[in-house]
The first five atom37 places (N, CA, C, CB, O) and aatype in JSON, in Angstrom:
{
  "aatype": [20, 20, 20, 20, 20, 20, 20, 20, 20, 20, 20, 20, 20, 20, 20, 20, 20, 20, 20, 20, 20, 20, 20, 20, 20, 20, 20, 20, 20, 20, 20, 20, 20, 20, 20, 20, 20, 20, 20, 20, 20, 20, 20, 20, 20, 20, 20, 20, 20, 20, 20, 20, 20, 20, 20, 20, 20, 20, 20, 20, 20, 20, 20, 20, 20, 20, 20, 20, 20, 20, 20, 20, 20, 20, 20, 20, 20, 20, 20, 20, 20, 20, 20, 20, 20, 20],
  "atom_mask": [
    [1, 1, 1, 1, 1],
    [1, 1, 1, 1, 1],
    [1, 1, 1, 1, 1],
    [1, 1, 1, 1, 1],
    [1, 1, 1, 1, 1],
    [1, 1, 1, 1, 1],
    [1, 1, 1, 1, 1],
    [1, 1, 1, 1, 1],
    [1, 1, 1, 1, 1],
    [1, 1, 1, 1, 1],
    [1, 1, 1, 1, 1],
    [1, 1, 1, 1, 1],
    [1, 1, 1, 1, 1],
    [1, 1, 1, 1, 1],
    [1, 1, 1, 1, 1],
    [1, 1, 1, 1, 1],
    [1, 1, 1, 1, 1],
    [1, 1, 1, 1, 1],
    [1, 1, 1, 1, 1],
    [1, 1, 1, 1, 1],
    [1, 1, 1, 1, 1],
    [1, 1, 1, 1, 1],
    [1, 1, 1, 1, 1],
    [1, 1, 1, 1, 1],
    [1, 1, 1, 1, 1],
    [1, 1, 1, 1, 1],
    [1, 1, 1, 1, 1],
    [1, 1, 1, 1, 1],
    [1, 1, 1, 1, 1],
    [1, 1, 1, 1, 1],
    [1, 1, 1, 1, 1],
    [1, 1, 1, 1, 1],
    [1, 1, 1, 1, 1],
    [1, 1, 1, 1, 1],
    [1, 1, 1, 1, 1],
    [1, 1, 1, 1, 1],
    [1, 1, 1, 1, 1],
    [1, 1, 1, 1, 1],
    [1, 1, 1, 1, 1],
    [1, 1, 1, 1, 1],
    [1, 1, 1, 1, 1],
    [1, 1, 1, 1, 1],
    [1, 1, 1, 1, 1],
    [1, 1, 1, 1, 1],
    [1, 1, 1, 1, 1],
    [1, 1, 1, 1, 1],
    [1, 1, 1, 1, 1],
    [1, 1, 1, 1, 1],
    [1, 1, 1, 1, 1],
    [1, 1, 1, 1, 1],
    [1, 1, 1, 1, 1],
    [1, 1, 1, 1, 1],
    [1, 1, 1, 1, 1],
    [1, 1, 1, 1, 1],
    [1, 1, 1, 1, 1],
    [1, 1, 1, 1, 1],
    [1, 1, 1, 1, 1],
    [1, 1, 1, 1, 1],
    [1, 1, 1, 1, 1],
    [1, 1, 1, 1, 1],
    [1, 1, 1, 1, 1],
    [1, 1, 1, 1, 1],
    [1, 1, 1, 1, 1],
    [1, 1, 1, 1, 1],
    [1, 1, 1, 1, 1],
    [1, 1, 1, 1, 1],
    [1, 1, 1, 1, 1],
    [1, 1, 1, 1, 1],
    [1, 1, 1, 1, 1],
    [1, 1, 1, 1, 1],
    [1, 1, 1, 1, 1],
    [1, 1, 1, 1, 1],
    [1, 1, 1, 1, 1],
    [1, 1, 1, 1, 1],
    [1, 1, 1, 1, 1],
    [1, 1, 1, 1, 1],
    [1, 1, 1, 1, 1],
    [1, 1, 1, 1, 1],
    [1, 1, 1, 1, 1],
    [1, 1, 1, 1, 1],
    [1, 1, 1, 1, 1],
    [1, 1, 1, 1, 1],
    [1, 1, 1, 1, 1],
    [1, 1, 1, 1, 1],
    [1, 1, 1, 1, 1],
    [1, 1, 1, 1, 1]
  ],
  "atom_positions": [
    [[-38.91, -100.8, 71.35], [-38.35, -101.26, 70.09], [-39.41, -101.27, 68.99], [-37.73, -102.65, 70.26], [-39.14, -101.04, 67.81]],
    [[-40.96, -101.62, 69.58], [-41.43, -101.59, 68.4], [-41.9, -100.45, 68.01], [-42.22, -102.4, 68.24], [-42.46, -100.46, 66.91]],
    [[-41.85, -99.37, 68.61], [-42.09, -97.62, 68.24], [-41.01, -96.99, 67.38], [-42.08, -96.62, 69.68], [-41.11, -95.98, 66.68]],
    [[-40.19, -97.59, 67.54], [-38.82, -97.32, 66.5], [-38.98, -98.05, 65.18], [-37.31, -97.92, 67.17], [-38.73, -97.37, 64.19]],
    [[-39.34, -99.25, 64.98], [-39.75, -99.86, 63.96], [-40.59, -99.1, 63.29], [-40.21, -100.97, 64.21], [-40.11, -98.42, 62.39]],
    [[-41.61, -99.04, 63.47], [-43.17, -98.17, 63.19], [-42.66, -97.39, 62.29], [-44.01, -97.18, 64.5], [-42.8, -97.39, 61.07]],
    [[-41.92, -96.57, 63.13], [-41.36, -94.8, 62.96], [-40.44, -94.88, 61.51], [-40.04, -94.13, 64.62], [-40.42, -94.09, 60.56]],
    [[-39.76, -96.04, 61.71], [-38.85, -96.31, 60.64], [-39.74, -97.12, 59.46], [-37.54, -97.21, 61.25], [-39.46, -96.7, 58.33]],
    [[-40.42, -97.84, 59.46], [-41.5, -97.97, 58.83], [-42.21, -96.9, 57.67], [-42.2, -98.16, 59.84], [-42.33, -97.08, 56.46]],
    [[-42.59, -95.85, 58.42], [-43.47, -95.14, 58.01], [-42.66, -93.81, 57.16], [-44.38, -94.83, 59.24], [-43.13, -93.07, 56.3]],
    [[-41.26, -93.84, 57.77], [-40.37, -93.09, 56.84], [-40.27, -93.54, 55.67], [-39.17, -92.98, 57.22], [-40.37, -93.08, 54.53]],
    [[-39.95, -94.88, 56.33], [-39.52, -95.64, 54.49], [-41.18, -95.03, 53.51], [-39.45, -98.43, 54.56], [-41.21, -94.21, 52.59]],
    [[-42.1, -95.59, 53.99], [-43.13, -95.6, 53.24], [-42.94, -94.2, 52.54], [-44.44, -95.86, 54.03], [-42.82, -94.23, 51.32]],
    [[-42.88, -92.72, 53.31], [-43.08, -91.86, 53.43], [-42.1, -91.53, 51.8], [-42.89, -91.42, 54.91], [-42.48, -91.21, 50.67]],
    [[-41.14, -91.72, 52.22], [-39.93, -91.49, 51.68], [-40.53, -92.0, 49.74], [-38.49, -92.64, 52.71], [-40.38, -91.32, 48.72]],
    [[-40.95, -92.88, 49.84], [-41.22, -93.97, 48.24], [-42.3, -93.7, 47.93], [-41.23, -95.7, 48.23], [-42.7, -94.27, 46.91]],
    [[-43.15, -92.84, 48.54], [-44.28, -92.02, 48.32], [-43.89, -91.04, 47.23], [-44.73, -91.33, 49.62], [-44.11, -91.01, 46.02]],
    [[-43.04, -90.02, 48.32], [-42.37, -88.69, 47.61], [-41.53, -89.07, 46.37], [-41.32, -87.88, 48.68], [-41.15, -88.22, 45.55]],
    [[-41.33, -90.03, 46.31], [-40.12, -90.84, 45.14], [-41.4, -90.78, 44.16], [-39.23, -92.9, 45.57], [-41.59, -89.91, 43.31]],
    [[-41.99, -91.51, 44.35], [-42.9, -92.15, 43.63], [-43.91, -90.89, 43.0], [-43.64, -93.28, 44.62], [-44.28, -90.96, 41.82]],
    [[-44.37, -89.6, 43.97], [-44.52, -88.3, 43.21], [-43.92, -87.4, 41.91], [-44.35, -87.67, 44.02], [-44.46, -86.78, 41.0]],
    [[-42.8, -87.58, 42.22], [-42.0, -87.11, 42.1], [-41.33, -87.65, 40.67], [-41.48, -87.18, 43.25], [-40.89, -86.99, 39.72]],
    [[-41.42, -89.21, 40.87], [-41.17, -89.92, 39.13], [-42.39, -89.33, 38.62], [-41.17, -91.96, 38.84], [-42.18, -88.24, 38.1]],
    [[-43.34, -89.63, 38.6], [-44.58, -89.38, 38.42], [-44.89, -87.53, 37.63], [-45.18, -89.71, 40.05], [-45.34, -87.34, 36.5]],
    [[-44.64, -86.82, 38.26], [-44.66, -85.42, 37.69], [-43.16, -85.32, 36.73], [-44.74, -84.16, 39.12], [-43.28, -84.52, 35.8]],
    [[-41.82, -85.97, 36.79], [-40.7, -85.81, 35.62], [-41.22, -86.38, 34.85], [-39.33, -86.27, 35.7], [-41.65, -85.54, 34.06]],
    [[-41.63, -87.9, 34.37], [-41.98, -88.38, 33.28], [-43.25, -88.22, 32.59], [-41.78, -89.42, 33.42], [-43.53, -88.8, 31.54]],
    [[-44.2, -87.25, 33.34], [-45.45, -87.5, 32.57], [-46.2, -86.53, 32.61], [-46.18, -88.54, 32.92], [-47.29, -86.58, 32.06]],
    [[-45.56, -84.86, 33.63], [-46.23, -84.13, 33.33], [-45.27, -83.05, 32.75], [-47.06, -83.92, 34.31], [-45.59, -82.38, 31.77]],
    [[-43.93, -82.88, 33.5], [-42.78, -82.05, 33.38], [-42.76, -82.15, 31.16], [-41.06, -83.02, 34.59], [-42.67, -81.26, 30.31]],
    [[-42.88, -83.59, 31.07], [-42.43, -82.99, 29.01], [-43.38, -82.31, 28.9], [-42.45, -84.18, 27.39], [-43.03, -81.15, 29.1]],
    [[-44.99, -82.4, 28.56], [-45.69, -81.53, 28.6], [-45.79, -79.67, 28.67], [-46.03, -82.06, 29.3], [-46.23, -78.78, 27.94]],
    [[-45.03, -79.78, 30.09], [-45.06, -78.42, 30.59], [-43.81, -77.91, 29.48], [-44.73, -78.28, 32.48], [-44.08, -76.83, 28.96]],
    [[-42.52, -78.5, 29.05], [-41.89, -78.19, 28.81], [-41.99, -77.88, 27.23], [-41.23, -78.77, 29.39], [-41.5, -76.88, 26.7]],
    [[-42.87, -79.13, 26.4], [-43.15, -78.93, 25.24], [-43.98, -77.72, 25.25], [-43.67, -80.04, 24.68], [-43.37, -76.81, 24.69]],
    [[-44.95, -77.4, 25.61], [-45.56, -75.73, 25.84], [-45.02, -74.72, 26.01], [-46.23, -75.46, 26.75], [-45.57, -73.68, 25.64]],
    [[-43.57, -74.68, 26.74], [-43.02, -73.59, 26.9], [-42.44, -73.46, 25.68], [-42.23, -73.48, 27.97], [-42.63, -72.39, 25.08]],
    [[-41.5, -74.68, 24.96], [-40.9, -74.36, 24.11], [-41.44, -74.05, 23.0], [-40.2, -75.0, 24.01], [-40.91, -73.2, 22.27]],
    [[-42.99, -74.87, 22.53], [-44.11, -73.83, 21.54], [-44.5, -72.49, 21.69], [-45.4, -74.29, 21.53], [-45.09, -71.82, 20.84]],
    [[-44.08, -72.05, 23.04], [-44.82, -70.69, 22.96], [-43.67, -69.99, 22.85], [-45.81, -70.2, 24.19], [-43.85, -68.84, 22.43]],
    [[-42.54, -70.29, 23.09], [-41.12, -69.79, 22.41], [-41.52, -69.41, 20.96], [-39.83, -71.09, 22.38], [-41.78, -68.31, 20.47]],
    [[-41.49, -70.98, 20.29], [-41.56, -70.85, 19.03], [-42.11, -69.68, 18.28], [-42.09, -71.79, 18.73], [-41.64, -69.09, 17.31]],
    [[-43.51, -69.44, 19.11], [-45.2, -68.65, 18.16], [-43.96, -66.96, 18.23], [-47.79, -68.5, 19.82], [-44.17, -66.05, 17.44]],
    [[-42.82, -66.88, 19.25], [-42.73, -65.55, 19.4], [-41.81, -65.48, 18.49], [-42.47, -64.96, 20.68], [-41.83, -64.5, 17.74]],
    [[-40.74, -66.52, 18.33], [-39.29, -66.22, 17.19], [-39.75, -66.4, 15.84], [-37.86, -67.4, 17.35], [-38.95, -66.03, 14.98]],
    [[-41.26, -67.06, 15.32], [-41.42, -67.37, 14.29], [-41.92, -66.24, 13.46], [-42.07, -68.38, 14.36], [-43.03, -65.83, 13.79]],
    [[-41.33, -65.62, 12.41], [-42.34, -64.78, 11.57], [-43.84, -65.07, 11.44], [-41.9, -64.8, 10.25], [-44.41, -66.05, 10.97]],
    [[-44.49, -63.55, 12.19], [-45.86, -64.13, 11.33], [-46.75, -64.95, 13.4], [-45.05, -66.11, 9.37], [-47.86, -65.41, 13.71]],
    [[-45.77, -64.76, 13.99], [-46.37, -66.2, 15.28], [-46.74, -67.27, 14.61], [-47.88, -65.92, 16.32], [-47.9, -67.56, 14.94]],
    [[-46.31, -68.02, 13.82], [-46.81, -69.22, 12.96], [-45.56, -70.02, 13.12], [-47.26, -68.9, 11.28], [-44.56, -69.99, 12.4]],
    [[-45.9, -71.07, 14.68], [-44.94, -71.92, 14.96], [-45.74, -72.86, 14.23], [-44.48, -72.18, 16.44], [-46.81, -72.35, 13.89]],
    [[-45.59, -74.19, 13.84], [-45.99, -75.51, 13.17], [-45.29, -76.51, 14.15], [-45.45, -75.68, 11.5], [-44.93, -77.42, 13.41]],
    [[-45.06, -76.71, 14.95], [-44.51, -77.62, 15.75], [-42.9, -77.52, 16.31], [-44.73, -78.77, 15.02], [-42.17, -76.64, 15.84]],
    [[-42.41, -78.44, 17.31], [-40.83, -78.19, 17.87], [-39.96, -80.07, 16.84], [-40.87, -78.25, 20.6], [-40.36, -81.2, 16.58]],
    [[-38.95, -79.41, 16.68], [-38.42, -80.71, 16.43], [-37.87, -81.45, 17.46], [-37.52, -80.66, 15.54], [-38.15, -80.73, 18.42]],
    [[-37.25, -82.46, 17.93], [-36.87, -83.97, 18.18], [-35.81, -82.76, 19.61], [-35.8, -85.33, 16.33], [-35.98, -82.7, 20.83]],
    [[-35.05, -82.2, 18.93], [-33.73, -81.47, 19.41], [-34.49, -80.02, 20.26], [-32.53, -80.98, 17.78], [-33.92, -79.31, 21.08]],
    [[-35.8, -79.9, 19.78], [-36.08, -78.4, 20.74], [-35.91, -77.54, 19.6], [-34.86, -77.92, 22.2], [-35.73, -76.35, 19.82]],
    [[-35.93, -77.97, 18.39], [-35.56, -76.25, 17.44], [-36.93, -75.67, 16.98], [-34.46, -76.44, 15.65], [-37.58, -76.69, 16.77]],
    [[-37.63, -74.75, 16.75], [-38.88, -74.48, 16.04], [-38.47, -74.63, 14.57], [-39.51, -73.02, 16.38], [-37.36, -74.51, 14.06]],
    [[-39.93, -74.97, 13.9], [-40.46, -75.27, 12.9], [-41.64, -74.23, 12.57], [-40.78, -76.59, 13.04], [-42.8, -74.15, 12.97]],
    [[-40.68, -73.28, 11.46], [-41.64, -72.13, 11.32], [-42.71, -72.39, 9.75], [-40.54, -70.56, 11.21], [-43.74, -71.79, 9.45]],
    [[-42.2, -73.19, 9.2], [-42.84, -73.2, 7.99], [-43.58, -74.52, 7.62], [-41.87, -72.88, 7.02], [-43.01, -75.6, 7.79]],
    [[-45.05, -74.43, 7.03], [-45.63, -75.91, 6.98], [-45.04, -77.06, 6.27], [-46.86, -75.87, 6.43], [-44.46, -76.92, 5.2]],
    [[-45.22, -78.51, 7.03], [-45.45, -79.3, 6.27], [-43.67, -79.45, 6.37], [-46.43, -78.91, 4.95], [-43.13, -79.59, 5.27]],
    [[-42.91, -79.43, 7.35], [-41.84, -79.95, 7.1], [-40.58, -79.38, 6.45], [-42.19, -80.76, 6.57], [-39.44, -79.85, 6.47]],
    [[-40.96, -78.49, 6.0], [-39.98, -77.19, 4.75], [-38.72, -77.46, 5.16], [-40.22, -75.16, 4.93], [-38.58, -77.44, 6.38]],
    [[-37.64, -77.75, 4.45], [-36.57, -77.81, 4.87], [-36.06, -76.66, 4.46], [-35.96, -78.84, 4.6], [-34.88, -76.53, 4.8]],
    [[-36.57, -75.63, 3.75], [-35.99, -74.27, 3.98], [-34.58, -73.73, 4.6], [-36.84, -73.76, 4.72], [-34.24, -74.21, 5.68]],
    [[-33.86, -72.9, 4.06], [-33.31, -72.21, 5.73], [-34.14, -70.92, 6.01], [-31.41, -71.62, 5.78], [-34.6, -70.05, 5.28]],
    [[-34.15, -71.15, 7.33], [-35.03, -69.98, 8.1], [-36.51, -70.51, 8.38], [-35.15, -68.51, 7.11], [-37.28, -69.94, 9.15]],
    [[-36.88, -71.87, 7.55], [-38.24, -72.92, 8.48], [-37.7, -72.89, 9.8], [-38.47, -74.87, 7.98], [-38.18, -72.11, 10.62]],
    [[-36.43, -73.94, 10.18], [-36.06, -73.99, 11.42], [-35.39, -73.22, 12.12], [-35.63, -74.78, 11.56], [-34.37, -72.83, 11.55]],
    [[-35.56, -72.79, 13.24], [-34.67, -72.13, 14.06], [-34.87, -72.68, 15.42], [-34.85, -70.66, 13.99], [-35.9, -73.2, 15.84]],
    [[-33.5, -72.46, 16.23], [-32.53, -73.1, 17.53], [-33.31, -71.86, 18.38], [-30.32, -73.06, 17.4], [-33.01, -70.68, 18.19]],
    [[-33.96, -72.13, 18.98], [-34.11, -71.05, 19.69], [-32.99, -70.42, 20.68], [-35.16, -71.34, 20.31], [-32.91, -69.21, 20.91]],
    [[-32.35, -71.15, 21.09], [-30.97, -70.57, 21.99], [-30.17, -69.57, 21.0], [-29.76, -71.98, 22.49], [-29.73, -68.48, 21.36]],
    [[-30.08, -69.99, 19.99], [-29.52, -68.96, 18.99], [-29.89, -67.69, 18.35], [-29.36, -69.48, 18.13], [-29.15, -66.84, 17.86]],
    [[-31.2, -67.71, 18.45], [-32.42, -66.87, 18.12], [-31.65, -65.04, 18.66], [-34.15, -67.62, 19.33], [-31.05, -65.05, 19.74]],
    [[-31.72, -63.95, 18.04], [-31.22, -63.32, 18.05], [-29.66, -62.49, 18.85], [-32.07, -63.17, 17.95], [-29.32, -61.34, 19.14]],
    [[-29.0, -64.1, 18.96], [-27.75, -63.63, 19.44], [-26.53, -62.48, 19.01], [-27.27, -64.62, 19.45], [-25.94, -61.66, 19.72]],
    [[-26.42, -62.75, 17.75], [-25.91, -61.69, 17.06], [-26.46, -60.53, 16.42], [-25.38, -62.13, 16.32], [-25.84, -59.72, 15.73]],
    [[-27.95, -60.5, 16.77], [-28.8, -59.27, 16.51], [-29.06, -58.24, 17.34], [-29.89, -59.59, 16.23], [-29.11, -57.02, 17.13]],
    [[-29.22, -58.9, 18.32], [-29.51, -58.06, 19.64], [-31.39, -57.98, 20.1], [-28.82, -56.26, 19.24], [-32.08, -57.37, 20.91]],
    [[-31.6, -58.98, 19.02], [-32.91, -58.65, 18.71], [-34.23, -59.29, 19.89], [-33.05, -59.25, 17.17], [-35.44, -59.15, 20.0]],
    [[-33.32, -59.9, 20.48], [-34.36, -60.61, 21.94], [-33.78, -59.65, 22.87], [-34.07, -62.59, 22.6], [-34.12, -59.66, 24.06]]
  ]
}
């Protein structure tokens, strides 16, 4: 009985380990990785490769300083859908 305990023991542990990895790389390394991908999106849809940052929503920000322009921002999902151009 007490080799079964142990065993069950050491799962649990095992188990809240991998949990505990696992929160650990979604909240604190995964945005990271993800904010990079979506900047290096940006540098390619932006005229010029002159991304300036991603907004709140994931859209690039092609023009400095905030420009509310149209054509500063662009959706990248949208990014040459009706062009053919990606």
């Amino acid at each position: 009985m007490k080799e079964a305990t142990g065993e069950l023991n050491m799962t649990v542990v095992t188990v809240v380990a991998i949990a505990a990895v696992g929160a650990f790389f979604y909240f604190f390394i995964w945005p990271s990785i993800q904010t990079g991908l979506t900047m290096n999106s940006c540098k390619n849809i932006c005229p010029g490769g002159e991304a300036y940052g991603v907004t709140d929503e994931g859209w690039c920000e092609c023009c400095p300083n905030g420009s509310q322009d149209p054509g500063c921002i662009i959706d990248p999902e949208d990014w040459g859908v009706d062009t053919g151009d990606n």
